[in-house]
C-alpha positions, 0 to 999 in steps of 0.5 A: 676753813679747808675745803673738801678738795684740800683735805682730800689732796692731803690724803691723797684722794683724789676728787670727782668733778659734779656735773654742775662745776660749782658743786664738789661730789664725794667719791662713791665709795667715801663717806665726809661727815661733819661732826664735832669732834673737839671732845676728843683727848685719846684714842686709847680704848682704854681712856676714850670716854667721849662720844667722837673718839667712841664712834671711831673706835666702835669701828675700829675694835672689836669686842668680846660681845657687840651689837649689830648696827642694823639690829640693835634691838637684838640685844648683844651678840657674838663677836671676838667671842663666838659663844659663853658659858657662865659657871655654875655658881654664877661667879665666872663666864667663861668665852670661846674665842672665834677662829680665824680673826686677824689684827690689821698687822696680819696677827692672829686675835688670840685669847690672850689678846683679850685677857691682856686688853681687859687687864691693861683697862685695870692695870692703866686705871683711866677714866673708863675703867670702872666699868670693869673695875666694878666687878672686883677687878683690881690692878693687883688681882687681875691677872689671876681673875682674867685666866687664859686656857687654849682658845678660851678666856675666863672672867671670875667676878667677886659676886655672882652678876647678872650675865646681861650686866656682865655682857652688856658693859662688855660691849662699852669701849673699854670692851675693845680687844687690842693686838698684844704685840702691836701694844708692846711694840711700842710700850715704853716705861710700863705703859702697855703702849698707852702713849702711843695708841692714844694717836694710832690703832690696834684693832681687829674691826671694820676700820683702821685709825690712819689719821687724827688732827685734834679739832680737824679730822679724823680718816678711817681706811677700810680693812679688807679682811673684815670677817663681816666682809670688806666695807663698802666705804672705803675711807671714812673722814670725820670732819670738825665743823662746829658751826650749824651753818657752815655744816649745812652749807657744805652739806648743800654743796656735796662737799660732804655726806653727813651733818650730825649738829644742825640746830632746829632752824637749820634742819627746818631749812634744809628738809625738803631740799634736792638730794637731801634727808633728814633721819632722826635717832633716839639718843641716850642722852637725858635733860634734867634739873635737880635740887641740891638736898642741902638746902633745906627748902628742896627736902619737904616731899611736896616742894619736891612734887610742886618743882615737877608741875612748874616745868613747861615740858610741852612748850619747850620741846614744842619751841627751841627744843622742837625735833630735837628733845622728847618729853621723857621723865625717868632716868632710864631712856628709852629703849634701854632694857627696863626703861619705864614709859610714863610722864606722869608731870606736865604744865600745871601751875595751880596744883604746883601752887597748891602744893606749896600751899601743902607744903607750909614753907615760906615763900618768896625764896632764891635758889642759885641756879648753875647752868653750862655755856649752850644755848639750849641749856641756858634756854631751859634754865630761862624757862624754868626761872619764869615758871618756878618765879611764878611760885614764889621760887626765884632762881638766880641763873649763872652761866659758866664754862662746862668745867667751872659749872660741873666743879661746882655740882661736883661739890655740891654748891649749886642748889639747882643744876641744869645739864645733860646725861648720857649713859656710860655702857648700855645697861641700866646700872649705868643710870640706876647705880648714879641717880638712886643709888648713894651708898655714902651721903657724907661730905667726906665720900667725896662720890662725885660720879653719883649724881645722887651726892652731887645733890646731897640725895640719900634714896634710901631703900633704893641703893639697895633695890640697885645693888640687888637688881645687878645680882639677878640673874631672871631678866623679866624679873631684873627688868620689872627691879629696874622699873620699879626702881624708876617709879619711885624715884620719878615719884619721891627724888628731887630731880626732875627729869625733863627731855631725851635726845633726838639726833637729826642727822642730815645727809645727802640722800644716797647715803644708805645704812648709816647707823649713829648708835640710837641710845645704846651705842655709837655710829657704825659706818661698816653697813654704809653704802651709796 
């Protein structure tokens, strides 16, 4: 493993010598973090959908609309754009660009930066880009529904979408604002640059991409004409260090800021220590188990209610999930707008017998039960095997790889899967629009990102309570659609939704306003100091 001094000398950093010759020290105006980042393929905005590659380019792009890292409960604020206006009609929104912004090139941001960066998501048509696609965008009307005027941009819909879902997937990563002219330098048979900004940068922001080795490092350098001021942190290195132990030793050493992947055994041993603390973030992520439709025995109502008694939510996070999950029980997580605050379901194996009781389906019965290589996971899966057996309800557990396990659940032969899920933009549609809303139950829809068909799942009224909530334009009353929607799916669909993430970063106890996202964005590294 290479040190921090030899990937500093590759950079041509140099090092500052601790007191205590045994230890390294980071330079105070350089943040080392550990993470894994191995889940990075691109860094093109237009493709990067994994969580490593979307915390670099939260800080390397700008966006029409972003949030504030220091205060993100304010919800979306100006950004690229320094106001808005939606028509009258509710079918279009018109966004004033802000004066006096420049690319890292030294190009100004123009409104035809931003049309020709959210028409080249449609135009490329990669895995992100139906977060805009959604709104009617298609690679051949785009250049008519996305219009320039002077310094304005507009953005016409084929429906009149609430402008809080408008905005808010604005502020997702397919939102960041590429320089034209940079892309276009480098474009080569009508790929609008892709090739080449997978492994470089176009953006306006905080940080420009210098260096990326897949599955080694990622190097940030600060841009000085940042318009919210020049970054404390002038260089920001990722390292990849997929070891929970490893990360903790060169944490205790000073050879880096940051560990963001500490099992609970080694954030127990390392809270406490000299110079060393811990910070949590609610994340966005979400633990769930659901039963495949298909099979017949997971569609009576009260085998569906008895699963959700047979789980021991307390004694897991409570055991080798403790500091790391919460209990959480509806698909909206937490501080997301509408999320519904209620776990109506613990521990109880009399009323879930009773139900099945109710129920009148023969028991003893086997479920195959698929679950990813990750030890918390299959842990889970173990955990619910000893619960559910007690009920006559034998699950037989098979472990695979993340892609052999998810090709199944995509198609529908798993009777139980056990996995995780993290929102796709931060508004409630990302979660409401895949678990109840399922507009085509058939086989031949071949709908693999509705986690509603992977499970057979037809929600009924639901899909359409979905579509509506997207058109209201009250957010008190959208929010209070989204809550009733999380109801009666918590109380009627066959997925039982157990845990949301807790992200324990641990850091060396200098480090100052270093934000990892919570549960609606991504780490924000320009309001770090030390």
């Amino acid at each position: 493993m290479r040190n921090l001094r030899a990937l500093l000398a590759a950079a041509g950093v140099a090092t500052l010598a601790a007191a205590n010759p045994a230890l390294a020290a980071t330079p105070d105006d350089m943040l080392v973090i550990a993470n894994r980042i191995d889940d990075i393929v691109s860094l093109d905005p237009a493709e990067t959908f994994e969580f490593a590659g979307n915390d670099v380019n939260r800080n390397v792009y700008g966006r029409l609309v972003n949030f504030d890292p220091a205060d993100l409960d304010a919800g979306y604020q100006p950004d690229i754009a320094e106001s808005w206006k939606v028509s009258e009609d509710g079918t279009a929104i018109t966004f004033t660009i802000r004066d006096g912004m420049t690319f890292h090139s030294g190009n100004p941001v123009r409104a035809e930066d931003v049309a020709f960066s959210l028409a080249r998501v449609i135009k490329l048509n990669l895995t992100p880009s139906f977060i805009l696609s959604q709104f009617g965008f298609t690679p051949e009307n785009v250049d008519e529904k996305i219009t320039v005027d002077g310094n304005t941009v507009t953005l016409a819909f084929d429906a009149p979408y609430a402008e809080s879902f408008v905005l808010n997937c604005l502020t997702a990563g397919v939102g960041s604002i590429v320089d034209r002219e940079l892309a276009m330098e480098h474009e080569v048979d009508g790929d609008l640059g892709h090739d080449w900004l997978k492994t470089n940068s176009a953006g306006s922001y905080a940080y420009k991409l210098t260096n990326w080795r897949p599955s080694e490092a990622v190097t940030l350098e600060a841009n000085p004409d940042f318009y919210l001021g020049e970054p404390a942190m002038k260089r920001v290195i990722v390292r990849h260090i997929s070891e929970s132990a490893n990360q903790r030793l060169l944490l205790e050493r000073g050879d880096i800021d940051v560990a963001r992947n500490l099992n609970p055994e080694d954030v127990s041993g390392i809270e406490g220590a000299d110079a060393i603390k811990v910070v949590d973030e609610l994340r966005g992520r979400i633990m769930y188990a659901s039963f495949n439709q298909k099979n017949e025995f997971s569609t009576n109502p009260k085998v569906v209610e008895a699963l959700k008694y047979a789980v021991d939510y307390e004694g897991m996070v409570n055991s080798f999930l403790k500091g790391q999950w919460t209990i959480h029980q509806t698909f909206l997580p937490q501080t997301y707008f509408g999320a519904l605050d209620e776990t109506p379901y613990s521990f109880d194996l009399e009323k879930a017998k009773s139900l099945i009781e109710e129920a009148g389906v023969t028991t003893p019965v086997t479920l195959g039960l698929g679950v990813r290589d990750a030890q918390e996971r299959i842990e889970i899966a173990q955990s619910m095997q000893n619960t559910l057996g007690q009920l006559g309800i034998n699950l037989d557990i098979t472990v695979g790889t993340g892609a052999q396990t998810l090709g199944k659940y995509r198609a529908r032969e798993l009777d139980v899967y056990v996995g995780e899920w993290g929102p796709d933009y931060p508004d409630p549609n990302t979660n409401a629009a895949t678990f109840s809303s399922n507009p085509d139950n058939s086989d031949a829809a071949n709908a693999t990102g509705i986690l509603a068909w992977r499970n057979a799942y037809d929600p009924g009224e639901l899909t359409e309570m979905t579509k509506d909530a997207v058109l209201e334009k009250d957010t008190e009353k959208r929010r209070q659609m989204y809550q009733e929607i999380q109801q009666k799916f918590l109380e009627t669909a066959p997925f039982v939704i157990m845990f949301q993430k807790i992200e324990q970063a641990a850091m060396r106890d200098n480090v100052e306003g270093l934000s990892l996202g919570q549960a609606i964005t991504s780490a924000a590294y320009w309001k770090v100091s030390k």
